[in-house]
N, CA and C atoms of all chains as a GROMACS GRO file, in nm:
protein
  519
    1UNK      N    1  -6.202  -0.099  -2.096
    1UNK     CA    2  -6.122  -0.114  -1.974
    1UNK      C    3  -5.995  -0.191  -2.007
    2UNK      N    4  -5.895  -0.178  -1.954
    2UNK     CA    5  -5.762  -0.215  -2.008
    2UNK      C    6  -5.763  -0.313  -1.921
    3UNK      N    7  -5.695  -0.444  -1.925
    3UNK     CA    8  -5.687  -0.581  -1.874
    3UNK      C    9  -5.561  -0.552  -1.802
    4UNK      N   10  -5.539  -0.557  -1.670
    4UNK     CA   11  -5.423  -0.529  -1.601
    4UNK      C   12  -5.316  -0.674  -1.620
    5UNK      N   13  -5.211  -0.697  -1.665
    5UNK     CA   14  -5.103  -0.754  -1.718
    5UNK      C   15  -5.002  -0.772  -1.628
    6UNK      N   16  -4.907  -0.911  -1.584
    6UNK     CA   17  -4.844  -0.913  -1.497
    6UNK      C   18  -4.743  -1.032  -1.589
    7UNK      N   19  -4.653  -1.047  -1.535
    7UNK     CA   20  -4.562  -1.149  -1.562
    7UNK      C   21  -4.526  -1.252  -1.496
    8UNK      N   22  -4.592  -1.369  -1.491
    8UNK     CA   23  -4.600  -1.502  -1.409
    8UNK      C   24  -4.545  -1.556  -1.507
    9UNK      N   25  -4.503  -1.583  -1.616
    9UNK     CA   26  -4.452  -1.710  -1.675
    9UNK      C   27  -4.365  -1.668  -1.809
   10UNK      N   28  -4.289  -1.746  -1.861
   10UNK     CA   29  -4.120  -1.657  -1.917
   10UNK      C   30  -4.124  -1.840  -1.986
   11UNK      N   31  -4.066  -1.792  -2.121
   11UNK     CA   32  -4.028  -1.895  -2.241
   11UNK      C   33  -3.929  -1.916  -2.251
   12UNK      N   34  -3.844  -2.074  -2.196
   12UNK     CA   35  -3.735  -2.089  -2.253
   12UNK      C   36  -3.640  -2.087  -2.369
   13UNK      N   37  -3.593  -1.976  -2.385
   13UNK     CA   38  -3.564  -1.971  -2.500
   13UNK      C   39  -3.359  -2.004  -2.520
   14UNK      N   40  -3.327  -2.014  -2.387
   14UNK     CA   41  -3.179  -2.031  -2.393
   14UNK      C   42  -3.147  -2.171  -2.267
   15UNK      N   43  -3.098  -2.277  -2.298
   15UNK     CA   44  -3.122  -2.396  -2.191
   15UNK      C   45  -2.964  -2.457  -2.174
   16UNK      N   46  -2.881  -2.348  -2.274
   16UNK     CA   47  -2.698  -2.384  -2.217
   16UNK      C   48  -2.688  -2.399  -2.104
   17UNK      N   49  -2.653  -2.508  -2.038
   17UNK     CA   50  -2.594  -2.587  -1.890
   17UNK      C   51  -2.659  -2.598  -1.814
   18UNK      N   52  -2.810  -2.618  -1.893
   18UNK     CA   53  -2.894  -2.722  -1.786
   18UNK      C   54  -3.044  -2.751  -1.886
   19UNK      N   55  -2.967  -2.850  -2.020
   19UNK     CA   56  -3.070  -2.921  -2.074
   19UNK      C   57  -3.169  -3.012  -1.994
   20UNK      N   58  -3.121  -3.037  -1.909
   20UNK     CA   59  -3.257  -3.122  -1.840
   20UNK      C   60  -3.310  -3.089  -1.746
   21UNK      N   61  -3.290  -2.936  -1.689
   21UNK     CA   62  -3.368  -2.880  -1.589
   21UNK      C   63  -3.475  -2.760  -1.668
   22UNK      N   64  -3.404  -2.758  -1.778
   22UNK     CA   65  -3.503  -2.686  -1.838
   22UNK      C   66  -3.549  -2.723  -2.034
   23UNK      N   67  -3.634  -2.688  -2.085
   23UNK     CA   68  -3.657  -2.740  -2.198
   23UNK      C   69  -3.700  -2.605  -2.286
   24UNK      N   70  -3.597  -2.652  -2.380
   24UNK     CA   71  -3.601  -2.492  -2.492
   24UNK      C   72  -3.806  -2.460  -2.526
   25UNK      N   73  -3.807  -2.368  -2.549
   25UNK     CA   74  -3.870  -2.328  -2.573
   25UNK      C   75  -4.070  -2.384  -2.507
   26UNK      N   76  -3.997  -2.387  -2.369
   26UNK     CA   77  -4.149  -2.423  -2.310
   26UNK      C   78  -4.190  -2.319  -2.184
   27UNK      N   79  -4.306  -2.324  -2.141
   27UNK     CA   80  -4.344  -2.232  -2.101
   27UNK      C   81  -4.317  -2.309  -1.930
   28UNK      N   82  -4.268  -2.155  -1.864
   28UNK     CA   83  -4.224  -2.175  -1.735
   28UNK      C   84  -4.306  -2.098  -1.639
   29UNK      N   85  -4.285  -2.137  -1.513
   29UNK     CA   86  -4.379  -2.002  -1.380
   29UNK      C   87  -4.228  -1.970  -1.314
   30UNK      N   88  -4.285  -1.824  -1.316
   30UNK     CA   89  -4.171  -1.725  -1.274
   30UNK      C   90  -4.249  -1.666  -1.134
   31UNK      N   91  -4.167  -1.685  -1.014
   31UNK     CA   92  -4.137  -1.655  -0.885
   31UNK      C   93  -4.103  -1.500  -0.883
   32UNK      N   94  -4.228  -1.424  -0.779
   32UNK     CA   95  -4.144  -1.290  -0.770
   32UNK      C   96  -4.041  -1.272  -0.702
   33UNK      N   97  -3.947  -1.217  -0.736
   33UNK     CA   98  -3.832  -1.237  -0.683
   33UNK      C   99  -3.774  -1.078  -0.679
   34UNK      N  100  -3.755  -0.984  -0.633
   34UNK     CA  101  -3.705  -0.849  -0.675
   34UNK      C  102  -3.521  -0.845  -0.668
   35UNK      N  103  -3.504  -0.936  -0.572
   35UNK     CA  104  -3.357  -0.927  -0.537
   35UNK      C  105  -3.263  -1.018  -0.633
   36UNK      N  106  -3.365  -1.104  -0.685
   36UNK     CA  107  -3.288  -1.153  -0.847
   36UNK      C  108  -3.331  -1.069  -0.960
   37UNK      N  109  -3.417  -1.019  -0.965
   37UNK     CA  110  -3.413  -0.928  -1.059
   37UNK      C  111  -3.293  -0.844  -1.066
   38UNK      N  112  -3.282  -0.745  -0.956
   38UNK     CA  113  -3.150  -0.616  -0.941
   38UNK      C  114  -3.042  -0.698  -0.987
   39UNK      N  115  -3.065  -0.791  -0.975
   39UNK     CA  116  -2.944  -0.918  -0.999
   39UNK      C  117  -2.904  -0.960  -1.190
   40UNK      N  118  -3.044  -0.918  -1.261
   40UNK     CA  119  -3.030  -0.953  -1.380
   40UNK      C  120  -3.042  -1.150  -1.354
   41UNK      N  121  -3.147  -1.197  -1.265
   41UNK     CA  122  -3.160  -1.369  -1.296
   41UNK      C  123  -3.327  -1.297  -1.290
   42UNK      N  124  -3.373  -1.440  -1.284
   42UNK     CA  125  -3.530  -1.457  -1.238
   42UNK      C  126  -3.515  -1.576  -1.193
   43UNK      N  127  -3.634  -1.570  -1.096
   43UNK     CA  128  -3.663  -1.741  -1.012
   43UNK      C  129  -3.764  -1.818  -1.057
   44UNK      N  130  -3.725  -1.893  -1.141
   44UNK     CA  131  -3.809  -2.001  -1.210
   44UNK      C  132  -3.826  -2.111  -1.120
   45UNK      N  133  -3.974  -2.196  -1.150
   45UNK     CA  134  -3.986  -2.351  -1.129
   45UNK      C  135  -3.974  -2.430  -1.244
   46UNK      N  136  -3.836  -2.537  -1.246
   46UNK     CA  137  -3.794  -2.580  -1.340
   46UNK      C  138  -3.870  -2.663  -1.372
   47UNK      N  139  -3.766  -2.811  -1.446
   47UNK     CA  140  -3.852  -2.929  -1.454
   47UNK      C  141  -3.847  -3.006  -1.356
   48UNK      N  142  -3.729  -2.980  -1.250
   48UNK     CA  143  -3.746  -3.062  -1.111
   48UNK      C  144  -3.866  -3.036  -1.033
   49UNK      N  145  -3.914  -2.930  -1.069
   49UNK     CA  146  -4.082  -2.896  -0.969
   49UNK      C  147  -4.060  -2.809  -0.861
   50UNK      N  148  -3.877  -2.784  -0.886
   50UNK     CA  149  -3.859  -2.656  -0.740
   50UNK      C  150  -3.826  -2.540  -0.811
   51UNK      N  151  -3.815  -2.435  -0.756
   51UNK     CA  152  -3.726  -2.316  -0.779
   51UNK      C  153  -3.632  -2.263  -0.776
   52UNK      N  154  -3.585  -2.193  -0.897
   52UNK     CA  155  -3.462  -2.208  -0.880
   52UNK      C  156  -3.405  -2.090  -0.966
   53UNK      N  157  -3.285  -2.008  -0.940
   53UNK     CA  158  -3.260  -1.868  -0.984
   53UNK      C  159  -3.179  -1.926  -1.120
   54UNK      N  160  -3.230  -1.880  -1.229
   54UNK     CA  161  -3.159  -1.866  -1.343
   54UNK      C  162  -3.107  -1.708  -1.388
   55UNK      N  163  -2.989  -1.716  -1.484
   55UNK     CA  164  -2.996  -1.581  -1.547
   55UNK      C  165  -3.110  -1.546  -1.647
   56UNK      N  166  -3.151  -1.407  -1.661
   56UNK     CA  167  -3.259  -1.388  -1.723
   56UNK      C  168  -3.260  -1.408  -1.880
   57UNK      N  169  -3.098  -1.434  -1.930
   57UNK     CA  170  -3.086  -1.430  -2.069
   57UNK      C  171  -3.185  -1.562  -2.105
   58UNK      N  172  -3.183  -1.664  -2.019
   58UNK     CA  173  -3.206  -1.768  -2.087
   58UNK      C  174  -3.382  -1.824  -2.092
   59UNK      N  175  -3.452  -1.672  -2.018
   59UNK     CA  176  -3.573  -1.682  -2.019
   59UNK      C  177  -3.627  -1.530  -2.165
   60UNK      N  178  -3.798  -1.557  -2.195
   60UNK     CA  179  -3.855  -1.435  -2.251
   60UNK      C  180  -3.972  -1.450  -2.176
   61UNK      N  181  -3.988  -1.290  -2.064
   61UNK     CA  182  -4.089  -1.318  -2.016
   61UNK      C  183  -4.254  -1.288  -2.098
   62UNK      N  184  -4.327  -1.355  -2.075
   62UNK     CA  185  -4.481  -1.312  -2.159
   62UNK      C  186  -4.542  -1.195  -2.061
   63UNK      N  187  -4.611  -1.122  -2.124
   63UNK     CA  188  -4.692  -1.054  -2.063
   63UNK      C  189  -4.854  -1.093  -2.130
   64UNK      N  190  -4.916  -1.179  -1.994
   64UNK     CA  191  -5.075  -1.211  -2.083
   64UNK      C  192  -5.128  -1.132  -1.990
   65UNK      N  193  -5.279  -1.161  -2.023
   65UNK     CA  194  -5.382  -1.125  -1.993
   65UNK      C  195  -5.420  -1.181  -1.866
   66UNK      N  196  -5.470  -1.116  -1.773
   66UNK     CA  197  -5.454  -1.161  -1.661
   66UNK      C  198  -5.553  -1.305  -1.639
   67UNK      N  199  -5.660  -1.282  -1.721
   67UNK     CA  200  -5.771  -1.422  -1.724
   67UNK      C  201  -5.682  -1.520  -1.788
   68UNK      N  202  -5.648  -1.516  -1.925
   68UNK     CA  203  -5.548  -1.596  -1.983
   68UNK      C  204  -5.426  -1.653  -1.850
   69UNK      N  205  -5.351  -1.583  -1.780
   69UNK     CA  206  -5.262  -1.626  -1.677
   69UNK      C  207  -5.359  -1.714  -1.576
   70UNK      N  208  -5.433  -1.718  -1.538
   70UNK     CA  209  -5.507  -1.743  -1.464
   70UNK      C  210  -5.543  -1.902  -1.494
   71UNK      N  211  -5.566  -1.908  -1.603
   71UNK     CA  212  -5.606  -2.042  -1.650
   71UNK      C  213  -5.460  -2.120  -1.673
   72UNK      N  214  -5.358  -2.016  -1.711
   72UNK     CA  215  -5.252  -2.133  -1.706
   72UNK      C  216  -5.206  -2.152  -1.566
   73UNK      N  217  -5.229  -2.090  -1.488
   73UNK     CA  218  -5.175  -2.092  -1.349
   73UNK      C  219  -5.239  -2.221  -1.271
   74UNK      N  220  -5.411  -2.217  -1.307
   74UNK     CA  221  -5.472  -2.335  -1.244
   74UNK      C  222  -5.450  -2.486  -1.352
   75UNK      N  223  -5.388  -2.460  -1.478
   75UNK     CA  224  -5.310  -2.615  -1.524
   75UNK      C  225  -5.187  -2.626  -1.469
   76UNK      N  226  -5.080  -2.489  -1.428
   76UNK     CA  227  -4.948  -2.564  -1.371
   76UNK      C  228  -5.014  -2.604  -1.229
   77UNK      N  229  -5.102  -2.584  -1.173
   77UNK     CA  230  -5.138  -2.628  -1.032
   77UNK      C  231  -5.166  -2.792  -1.021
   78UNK      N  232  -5.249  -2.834  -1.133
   78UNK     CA  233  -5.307  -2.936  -1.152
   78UNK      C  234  -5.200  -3.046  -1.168
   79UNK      N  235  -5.089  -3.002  -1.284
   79UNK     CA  236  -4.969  -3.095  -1.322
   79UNK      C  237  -4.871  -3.112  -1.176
   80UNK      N  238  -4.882  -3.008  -1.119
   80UNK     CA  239  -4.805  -3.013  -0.977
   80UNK      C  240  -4.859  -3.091  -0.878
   81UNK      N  241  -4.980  -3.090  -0.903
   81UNK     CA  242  -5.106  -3.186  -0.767
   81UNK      C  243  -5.068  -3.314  -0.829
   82UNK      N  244  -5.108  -3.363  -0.962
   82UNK     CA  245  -5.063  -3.486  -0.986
   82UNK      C  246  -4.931  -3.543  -0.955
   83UNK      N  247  -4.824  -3.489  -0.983
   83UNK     CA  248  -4.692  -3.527  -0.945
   83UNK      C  249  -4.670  -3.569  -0.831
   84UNK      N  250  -4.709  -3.484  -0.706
   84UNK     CA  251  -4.647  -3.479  -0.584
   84UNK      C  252  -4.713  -3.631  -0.567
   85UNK      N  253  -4.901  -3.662  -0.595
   85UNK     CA  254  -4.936  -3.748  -0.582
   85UNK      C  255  -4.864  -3.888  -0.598
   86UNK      N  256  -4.806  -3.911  -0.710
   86UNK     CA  257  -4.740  -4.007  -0.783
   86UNK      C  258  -4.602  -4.033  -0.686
   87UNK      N  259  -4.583  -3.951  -0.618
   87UNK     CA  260  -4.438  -3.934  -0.551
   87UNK      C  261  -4.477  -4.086  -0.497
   88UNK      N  262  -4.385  -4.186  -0.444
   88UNK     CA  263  -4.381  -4.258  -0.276
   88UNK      C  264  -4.348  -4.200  -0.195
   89UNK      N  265  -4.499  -4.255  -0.084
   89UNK     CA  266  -4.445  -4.222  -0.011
   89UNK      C  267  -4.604  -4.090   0.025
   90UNK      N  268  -4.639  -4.056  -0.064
   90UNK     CA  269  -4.750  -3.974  -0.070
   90UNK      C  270  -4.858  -4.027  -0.039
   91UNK      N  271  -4.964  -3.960   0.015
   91UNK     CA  272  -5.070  -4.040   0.135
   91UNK      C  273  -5.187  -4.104   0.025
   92UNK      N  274  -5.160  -4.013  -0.060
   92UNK     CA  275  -5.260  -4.087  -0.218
   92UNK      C  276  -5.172  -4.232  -0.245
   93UNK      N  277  -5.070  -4.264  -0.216
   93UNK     CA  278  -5.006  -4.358  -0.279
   93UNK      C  279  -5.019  -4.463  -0.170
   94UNK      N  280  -5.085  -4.476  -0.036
   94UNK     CA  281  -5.130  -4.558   0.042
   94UNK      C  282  -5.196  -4.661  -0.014
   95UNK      N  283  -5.170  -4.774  -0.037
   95UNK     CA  284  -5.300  -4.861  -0.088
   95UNK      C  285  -5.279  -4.980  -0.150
   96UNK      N  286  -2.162  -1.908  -2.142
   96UNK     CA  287  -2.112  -1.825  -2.041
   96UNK      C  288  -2.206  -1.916  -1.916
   97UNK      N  289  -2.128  -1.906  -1.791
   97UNK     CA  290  -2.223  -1.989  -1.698
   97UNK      C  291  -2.317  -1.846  -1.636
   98UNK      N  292  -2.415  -1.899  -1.534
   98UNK     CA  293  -2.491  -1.827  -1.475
   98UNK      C  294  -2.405  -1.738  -1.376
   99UNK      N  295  -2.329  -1.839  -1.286
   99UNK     CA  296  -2.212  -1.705  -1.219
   99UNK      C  297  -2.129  -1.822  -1.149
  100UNK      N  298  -2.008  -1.777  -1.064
  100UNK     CA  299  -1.906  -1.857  -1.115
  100UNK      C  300  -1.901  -1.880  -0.927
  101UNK      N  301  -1.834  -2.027  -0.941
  101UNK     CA  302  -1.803  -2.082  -0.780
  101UNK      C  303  -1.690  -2.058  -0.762
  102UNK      N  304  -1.668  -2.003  -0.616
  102UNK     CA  305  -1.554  -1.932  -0.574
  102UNK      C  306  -1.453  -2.080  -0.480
  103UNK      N  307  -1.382  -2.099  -0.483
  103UNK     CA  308  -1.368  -2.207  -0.399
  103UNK      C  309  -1.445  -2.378  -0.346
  104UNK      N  310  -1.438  -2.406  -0.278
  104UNK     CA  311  -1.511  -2.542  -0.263
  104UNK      C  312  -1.648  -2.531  -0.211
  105UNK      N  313  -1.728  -2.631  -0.229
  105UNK     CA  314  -1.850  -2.636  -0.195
  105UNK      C  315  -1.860  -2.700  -0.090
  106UNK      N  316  -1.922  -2.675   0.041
  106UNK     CA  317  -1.899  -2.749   0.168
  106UNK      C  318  -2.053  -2.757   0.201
  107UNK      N  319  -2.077  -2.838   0.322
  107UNK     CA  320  -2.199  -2.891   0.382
  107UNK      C  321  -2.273  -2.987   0.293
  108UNK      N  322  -2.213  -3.100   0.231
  108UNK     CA  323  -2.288  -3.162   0.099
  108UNK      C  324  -2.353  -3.231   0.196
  109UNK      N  325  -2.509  -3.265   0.128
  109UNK     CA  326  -2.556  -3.333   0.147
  109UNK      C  327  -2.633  -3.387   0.056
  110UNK      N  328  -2.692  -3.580   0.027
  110UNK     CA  329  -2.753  -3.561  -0.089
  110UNK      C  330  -2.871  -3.574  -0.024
  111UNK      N  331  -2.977  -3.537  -0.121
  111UNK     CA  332  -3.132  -3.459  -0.105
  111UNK      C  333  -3.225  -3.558  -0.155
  112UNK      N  334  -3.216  -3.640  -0.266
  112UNK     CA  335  -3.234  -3.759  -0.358
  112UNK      C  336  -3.158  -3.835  -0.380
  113UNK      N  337  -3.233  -3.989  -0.401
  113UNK     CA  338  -3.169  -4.042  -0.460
  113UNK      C  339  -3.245  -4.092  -0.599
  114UNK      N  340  -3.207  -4.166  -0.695
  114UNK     CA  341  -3.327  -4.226  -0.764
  114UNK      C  342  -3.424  -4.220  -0.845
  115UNK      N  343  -3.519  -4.290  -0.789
  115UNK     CA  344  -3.670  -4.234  -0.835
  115UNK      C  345  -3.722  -4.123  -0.785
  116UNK      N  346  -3.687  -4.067  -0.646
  116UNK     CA  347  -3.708  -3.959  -0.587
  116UNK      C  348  -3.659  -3.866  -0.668
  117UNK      N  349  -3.587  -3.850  -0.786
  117UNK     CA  350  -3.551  -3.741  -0.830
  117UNK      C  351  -3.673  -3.766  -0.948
  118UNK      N  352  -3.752  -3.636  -0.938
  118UNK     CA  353  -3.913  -3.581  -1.042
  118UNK      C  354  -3.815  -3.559  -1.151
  119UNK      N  355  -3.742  -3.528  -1.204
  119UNK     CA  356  -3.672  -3.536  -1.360
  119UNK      C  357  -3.596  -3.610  -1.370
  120UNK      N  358  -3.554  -3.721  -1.272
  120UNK     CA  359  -3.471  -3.844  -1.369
  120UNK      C  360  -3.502  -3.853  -1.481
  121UNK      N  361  -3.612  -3.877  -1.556
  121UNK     CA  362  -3.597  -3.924  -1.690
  121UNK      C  363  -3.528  -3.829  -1.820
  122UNK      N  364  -3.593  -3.702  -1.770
  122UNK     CA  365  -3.495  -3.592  -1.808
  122UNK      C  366  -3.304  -3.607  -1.837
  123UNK      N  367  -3.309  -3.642  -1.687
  123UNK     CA  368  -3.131  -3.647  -1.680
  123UNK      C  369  -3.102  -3.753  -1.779
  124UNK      N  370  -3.142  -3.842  -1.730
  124UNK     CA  371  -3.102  -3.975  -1.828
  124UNK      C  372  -3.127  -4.019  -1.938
  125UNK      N  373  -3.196  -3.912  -2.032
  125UNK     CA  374  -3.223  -3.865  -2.155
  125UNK      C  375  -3.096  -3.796  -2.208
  126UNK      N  376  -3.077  -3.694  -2.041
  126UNK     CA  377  -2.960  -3.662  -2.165
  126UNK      C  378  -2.847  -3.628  -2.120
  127UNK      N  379  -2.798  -3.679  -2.018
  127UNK     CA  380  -2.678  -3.741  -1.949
  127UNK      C  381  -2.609  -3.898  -1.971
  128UNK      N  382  -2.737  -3.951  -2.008
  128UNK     CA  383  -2.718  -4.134  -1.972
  128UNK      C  384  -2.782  -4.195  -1.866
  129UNK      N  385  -2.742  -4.367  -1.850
  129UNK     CA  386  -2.853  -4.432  -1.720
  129UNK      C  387  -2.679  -4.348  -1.650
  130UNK      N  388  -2.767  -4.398  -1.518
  130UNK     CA  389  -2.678  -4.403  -1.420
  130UNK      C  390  -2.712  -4.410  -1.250
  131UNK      N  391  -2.648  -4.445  -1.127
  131UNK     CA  392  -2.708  -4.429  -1.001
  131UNK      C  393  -2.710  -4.270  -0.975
  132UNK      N  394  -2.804  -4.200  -1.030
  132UNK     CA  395  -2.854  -4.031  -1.031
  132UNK      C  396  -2.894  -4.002  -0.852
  133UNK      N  397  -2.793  -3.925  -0.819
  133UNK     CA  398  -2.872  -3.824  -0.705
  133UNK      C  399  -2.850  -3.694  -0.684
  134UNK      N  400  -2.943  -3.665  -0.644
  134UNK     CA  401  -2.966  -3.502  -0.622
  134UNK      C  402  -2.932  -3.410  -0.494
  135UNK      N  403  -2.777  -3.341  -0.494
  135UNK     CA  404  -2.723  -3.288  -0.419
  135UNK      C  405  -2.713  -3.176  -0.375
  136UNK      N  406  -2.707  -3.083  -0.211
  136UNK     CA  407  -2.686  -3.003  -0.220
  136UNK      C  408  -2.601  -2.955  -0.150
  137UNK      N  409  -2.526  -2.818  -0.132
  137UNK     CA  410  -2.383  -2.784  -0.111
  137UNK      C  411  -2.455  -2.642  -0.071
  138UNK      N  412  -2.306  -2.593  -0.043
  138UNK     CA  413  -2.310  -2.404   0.026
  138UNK      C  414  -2.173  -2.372  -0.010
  139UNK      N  415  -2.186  -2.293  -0.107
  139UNK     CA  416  -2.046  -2.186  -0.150
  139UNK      C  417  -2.085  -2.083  -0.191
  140UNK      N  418  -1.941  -1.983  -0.200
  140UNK     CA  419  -1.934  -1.911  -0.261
  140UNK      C  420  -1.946  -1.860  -0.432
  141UNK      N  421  -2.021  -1.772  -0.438
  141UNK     CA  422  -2.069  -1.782  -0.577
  141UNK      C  423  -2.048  -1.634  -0.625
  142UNK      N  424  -1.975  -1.622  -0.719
  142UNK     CA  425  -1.959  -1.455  -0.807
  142UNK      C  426  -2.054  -1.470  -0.942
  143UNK      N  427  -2.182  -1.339  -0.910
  143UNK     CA  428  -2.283  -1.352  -1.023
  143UNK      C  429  -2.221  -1.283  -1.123
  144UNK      N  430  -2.314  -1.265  -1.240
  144UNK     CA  431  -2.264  -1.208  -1.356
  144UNK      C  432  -2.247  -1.042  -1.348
  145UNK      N  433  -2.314  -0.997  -1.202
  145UNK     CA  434  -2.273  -0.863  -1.172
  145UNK      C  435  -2.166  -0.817  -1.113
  146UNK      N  436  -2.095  -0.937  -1.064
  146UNK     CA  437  -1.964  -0.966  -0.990
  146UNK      C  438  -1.975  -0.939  -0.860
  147UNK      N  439  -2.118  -0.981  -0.836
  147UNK     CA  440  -2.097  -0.949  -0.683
  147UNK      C  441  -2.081  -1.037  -0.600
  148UNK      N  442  -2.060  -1.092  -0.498
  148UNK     CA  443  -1.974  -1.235  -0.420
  148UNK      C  444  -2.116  -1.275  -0.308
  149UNK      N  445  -2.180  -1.381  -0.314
  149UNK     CA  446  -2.272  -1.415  -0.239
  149UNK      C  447  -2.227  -1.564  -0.199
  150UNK      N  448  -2.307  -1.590  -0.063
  150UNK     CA  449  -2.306  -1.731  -0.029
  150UNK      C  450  -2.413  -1.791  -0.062
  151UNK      N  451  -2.425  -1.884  -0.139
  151UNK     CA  452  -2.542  -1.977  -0.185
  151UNK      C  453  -2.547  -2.105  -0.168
  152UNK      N  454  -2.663  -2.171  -0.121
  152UNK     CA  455  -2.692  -2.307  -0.117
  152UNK      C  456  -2.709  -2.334  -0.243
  153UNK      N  457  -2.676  -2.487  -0.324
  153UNK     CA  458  -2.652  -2.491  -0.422
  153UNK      C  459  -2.682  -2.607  -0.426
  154UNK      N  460  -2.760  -2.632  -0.546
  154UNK     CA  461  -2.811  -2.767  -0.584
  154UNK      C  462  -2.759  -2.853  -0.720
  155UNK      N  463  -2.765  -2.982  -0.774
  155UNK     CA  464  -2.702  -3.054  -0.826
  155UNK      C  465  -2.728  -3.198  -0.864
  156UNK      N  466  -2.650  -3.248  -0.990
  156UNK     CA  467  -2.690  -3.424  -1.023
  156UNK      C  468  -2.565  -3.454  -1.031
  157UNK      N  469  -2.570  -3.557  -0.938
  157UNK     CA  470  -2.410  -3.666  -0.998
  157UNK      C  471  -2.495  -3.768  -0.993
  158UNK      N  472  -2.373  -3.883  -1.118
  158UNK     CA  473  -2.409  -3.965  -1.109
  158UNK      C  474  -2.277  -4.052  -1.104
  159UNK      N  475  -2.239  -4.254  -1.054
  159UNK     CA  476  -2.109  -4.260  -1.062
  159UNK      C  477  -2.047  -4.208  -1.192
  160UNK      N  478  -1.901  -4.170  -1.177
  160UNK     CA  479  -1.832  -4.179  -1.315
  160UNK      C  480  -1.843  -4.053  -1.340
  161UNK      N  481  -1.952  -3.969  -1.323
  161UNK     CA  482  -1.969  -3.856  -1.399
  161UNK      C  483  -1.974  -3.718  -1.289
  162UNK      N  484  -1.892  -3.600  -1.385
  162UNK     CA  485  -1.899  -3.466  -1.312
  162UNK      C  486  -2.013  -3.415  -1.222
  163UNK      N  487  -2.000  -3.318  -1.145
  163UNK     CA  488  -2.146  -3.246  -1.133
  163UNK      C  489  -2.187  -3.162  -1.259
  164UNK      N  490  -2.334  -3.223  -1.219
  164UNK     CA  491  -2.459  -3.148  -1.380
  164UNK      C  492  -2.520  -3.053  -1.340
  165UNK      N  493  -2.524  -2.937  -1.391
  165UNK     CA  494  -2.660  -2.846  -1.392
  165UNK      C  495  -2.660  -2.774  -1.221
  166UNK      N  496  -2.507  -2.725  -1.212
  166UNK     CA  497  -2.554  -2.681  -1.068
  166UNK      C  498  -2.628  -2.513  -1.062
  167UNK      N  499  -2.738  -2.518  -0.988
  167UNK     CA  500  -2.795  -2.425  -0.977
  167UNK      C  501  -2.798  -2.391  -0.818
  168UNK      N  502  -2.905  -2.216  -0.796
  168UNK     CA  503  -2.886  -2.144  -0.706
  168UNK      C  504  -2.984  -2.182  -0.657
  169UNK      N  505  -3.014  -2.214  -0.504
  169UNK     CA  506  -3.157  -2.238  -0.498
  169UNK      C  507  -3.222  -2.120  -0.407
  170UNK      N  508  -3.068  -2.070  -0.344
  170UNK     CA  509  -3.154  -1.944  -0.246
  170UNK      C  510  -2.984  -1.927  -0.230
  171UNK      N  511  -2.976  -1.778  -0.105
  171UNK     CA  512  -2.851  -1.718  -0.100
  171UNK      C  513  -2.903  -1.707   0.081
  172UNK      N  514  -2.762  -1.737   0.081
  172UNK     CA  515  -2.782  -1.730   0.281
  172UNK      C  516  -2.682  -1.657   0.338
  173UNK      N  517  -2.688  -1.526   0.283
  173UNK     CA  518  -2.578  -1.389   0.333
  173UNK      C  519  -2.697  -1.315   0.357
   0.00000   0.00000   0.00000
């Protein structure tokens, strides 16, 4: 049975004019987006934790395995749950 | 080459962060420098690399002294 394959997440591989929103060569979550696509961008979540339309040169998207995606999907979830936590101001940060 | 190019001025600024509130300060200031960092956003005109002319809300880092950093698209409101 063939493993049905999707594209959730794209490798920085180009980070000209915005070294600190993004980091060469790390792995990103890509936003479906169709109307940046026709566009030639994709909608990434950077390192600020939002989204945000880049051109596509400066991404390579992966195509995994959908179990493989799956597991990275529930660690970017986890790194995102912690963060927001850490925020002030956050109801975990009561105390 | 930039992502796509600002047509005129950026209007409706407002800043969004300041601070510690910004989740990649350490980022910026790695590799910008220290500085009083906040995180801004604006609405202009923007020509993409297809040359087509959109209005976009637009996001951003200043800090004193220094240019705007890293402005990006965050959505298009045409």
């Amino acid at each position: 049975m063939t493993e049905k394959k999707s594209q959730a997440f794209a490798i920085c591989i180009d980070n000209s004019g915005y070294p600190a929103s993004l980091e060469l060569h790390k792995i990103y979550r890509v936003i479906p987006d169709e109307e940046a696509a026709l566009d030639g961008d994709l909608r990434v979540i950077d390192e600020s934790g939002e989204d945000y339309l880049y051109a596509a040169k400066h991404f390579l998207l992966i195509d995994l395995p959908r179990n493989t995606e799956h597991i990275l999907m529930h660690s970017f979830s986890r790194v995102l749950q912690k963060d927001e936590e850490a925020q002030p101001g956050h109801p975990a940060d009561a105390d | 080459m930039s992502d796509f190019e600002i047509i005129g001025e950026i209007s409706d600024i407002e800043t969004i962060a300041i601070g510690n509130a910004i989740r990649d300060l350490p980022r910026l200031q790695k590799v910008y420098g220290p500085g009083r960092w906040r995180k801004l956003k604006g609405i202009a005109l923007v020509r993409l690399s297809n040359g087509k002319l959109r209005r976009a809300e637009l996001h951003w880092y200043e800090a004193h002294g220094m240019s705007k950093k890293e402005i990006k698209r965050k959505r298009y409101l045409d």
